[in-house]
Backbone bond lengths (Angstrom), bond angles and torsions (degrees), N, CA, C in turn:
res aa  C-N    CA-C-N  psi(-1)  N-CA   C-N-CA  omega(-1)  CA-C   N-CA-C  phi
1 X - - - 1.467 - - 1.519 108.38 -
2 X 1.578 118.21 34.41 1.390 105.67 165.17 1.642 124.88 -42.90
3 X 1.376 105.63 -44.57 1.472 112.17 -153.65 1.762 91.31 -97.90
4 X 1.457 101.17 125.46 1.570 106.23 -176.92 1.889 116.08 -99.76
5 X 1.432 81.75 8.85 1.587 96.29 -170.09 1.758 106.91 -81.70
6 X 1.563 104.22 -5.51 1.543 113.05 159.45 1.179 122.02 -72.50
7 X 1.129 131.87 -37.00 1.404 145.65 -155.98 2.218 94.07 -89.17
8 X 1.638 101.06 134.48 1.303 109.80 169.24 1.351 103.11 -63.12
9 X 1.374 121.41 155.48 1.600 156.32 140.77 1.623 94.83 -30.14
10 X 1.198 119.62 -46.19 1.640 120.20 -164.46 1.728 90.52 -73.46
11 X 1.113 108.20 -58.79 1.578 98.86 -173.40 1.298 128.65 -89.55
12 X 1.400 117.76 9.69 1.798 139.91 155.88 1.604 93.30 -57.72
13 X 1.495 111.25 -66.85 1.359 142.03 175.73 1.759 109.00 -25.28
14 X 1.176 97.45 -69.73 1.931 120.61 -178.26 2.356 99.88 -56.51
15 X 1.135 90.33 -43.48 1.579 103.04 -158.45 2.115 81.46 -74.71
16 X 1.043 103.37 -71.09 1.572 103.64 178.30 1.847 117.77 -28.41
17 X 1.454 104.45 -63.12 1.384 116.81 -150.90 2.261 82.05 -83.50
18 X 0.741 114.23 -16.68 1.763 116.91 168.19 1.587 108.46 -59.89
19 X 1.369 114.23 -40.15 1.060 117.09 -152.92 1.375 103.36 -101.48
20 X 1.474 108.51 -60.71 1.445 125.35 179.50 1.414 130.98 -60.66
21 X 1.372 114.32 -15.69 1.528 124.64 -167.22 1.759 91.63 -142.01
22 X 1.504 116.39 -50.31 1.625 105.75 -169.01 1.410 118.83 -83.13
23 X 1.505 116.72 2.66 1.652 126.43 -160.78 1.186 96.90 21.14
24 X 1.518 111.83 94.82 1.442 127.66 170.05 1.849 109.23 -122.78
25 X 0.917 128.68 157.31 1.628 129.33 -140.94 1.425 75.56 -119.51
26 X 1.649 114.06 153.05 1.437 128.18 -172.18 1.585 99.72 -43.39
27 X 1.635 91.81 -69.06 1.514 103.44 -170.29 1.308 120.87 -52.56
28 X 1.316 121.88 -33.06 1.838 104.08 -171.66 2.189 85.95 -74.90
29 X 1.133 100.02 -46.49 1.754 84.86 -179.36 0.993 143.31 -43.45
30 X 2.118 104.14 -35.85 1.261 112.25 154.18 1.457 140.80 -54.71
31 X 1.770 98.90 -28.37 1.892 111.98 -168.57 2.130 84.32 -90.82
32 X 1.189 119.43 -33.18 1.336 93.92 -149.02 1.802 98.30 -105.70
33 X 1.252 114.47 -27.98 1.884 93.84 170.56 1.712 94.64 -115.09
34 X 1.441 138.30 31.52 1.221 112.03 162.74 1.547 102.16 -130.42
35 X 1.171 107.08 -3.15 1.298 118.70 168.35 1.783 110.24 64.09
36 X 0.904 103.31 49.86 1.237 111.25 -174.19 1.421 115.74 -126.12
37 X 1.386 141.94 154.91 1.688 154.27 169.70 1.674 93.37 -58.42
38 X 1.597 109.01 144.57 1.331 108.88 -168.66 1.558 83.40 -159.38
39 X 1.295 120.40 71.49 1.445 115.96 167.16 1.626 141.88 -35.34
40 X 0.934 132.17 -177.30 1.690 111.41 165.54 1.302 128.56 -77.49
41 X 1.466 93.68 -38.56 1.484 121.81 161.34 1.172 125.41 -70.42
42 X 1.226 118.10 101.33 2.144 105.10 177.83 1.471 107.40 40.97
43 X 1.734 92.21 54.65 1.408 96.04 151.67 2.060 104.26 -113.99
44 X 1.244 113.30 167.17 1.486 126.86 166.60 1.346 72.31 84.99
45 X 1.372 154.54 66.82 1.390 151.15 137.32 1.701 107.71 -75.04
46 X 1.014 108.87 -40.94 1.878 113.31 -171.92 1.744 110.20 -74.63
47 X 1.946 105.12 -21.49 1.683 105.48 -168.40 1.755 81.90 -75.94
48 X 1.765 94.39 -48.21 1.914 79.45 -168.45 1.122 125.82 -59.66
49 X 1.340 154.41 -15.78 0.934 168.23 149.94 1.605 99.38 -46.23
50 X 1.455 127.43 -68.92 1.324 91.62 162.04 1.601 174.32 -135.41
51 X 1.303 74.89 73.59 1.895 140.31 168.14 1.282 98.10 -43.85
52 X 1.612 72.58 -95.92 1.492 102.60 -173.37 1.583 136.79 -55.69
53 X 1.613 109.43 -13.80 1.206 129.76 137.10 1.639 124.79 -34.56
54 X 1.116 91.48 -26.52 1.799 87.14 -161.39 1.685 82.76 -118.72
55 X 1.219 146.96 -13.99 1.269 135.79 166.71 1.697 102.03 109.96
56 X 1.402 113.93 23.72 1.049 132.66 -171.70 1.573 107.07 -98.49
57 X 1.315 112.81 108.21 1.382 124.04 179.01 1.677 123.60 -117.64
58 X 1.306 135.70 170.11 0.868 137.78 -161.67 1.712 119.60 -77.38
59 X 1.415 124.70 -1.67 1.435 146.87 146.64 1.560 110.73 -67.76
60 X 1.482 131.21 -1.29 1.139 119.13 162.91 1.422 127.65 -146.20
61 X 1.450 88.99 39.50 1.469 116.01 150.83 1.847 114.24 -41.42
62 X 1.096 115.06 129.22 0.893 107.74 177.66 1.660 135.82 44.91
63 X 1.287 114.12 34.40 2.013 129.49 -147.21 1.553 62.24 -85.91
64 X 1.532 126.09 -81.77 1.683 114.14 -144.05 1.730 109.36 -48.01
65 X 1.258 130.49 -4.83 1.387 131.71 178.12 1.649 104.75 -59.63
66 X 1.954 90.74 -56.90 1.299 98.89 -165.61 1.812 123.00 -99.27
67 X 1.525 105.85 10.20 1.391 102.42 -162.57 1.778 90.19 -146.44
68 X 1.075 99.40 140.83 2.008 95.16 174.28 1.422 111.23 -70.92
69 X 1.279 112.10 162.38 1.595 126.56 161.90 1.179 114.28 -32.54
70 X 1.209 107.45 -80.75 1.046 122.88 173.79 1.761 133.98 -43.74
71 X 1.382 116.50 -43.47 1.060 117.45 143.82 1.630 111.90 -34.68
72 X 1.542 104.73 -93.91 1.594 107.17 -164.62 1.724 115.63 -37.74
73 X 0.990 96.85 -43.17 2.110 106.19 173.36 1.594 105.21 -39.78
74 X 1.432 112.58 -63.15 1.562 114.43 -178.69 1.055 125.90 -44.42
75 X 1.735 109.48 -33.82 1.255 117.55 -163.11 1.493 101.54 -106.67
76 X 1.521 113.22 -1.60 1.478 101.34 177.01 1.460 123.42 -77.01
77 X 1.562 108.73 162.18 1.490 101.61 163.54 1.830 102.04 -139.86
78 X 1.408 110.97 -169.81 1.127 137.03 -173.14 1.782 110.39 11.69
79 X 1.196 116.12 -90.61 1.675 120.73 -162.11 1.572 89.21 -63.24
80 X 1.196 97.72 -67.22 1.534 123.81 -146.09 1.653 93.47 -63.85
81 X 0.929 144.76 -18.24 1.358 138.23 164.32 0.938 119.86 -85.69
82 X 1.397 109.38 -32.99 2.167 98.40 156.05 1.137 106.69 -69.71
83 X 1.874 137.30 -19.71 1.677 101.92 165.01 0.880 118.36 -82.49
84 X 1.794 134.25 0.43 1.468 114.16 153.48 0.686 147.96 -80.40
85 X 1.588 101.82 4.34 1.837 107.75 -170.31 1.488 96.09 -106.53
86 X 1.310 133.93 -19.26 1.190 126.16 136.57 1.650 134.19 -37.91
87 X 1.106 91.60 -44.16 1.641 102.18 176.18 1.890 105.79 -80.62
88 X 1.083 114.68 -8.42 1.748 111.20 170.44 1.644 119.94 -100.45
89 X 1.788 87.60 -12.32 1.856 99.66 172.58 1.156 125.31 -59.76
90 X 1.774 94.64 -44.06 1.299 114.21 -170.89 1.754 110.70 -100.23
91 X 0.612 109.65 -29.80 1.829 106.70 177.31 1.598 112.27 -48.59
C-alpha cells in the first residue's frame, strides 16, 4: 500500500478523523477502517504511512481533542492542511 492514491477520500477521511479527533493507535486503525492484519509487532505500519503522507506525526495524536479546528487550520501548512480540509469535507 505504498500508493495512497487507491484509497477513497471517504476512508483518507475515516483513517484521519481516527487519529486526529479519536486518538486511535495505527494498528486498531489499520484492523478497523482499513481492514487489514495489524500484528503486535509492526503492525499499523500501512495507517502510518498514511499519516505520514499528510505530515501527520505522532505529536498530533489526538491535537483535535485538545486544540480547535480552527486553531490547528491557521496554523497548518502544506500536507497536513490538505488533511484538514478533508477532515472539514467530511464533518
Amino acid at each position: 500500500m505504498g500508493n495512497i492514491g487507491n484509497l477513497s477520500e471517504e476512508k483518507i477521511f475515516q483513517v484521519l478523523k481516527s487519529y486526529l479527533i479519536e486518538a486511535k493507535s495505527h494498528r486498531s486503525i489499520q484492523e478497523e477502517i482499513l481492514n487489514m492484519d495489524a500484528p503486535a509487532r509492526g503492525g499499523g505500519f500501512v495507517a502510518m504511512q498514511i499519516l505520514h503522507h499528510y505530515g501527520i506525526r505522532g505529536d498530533r495524536k489526538g491535537i483535535l481533542l485538545r486544540n480547535s479546528f480552527e486553531e490547528e487550520y491557521a496554523k497548518a501548512e502544506s500536507d497536513y492542511k490538505i488533511a484538514l480540509e478533508i477532515l472539514k469535507r467530511h464533518l
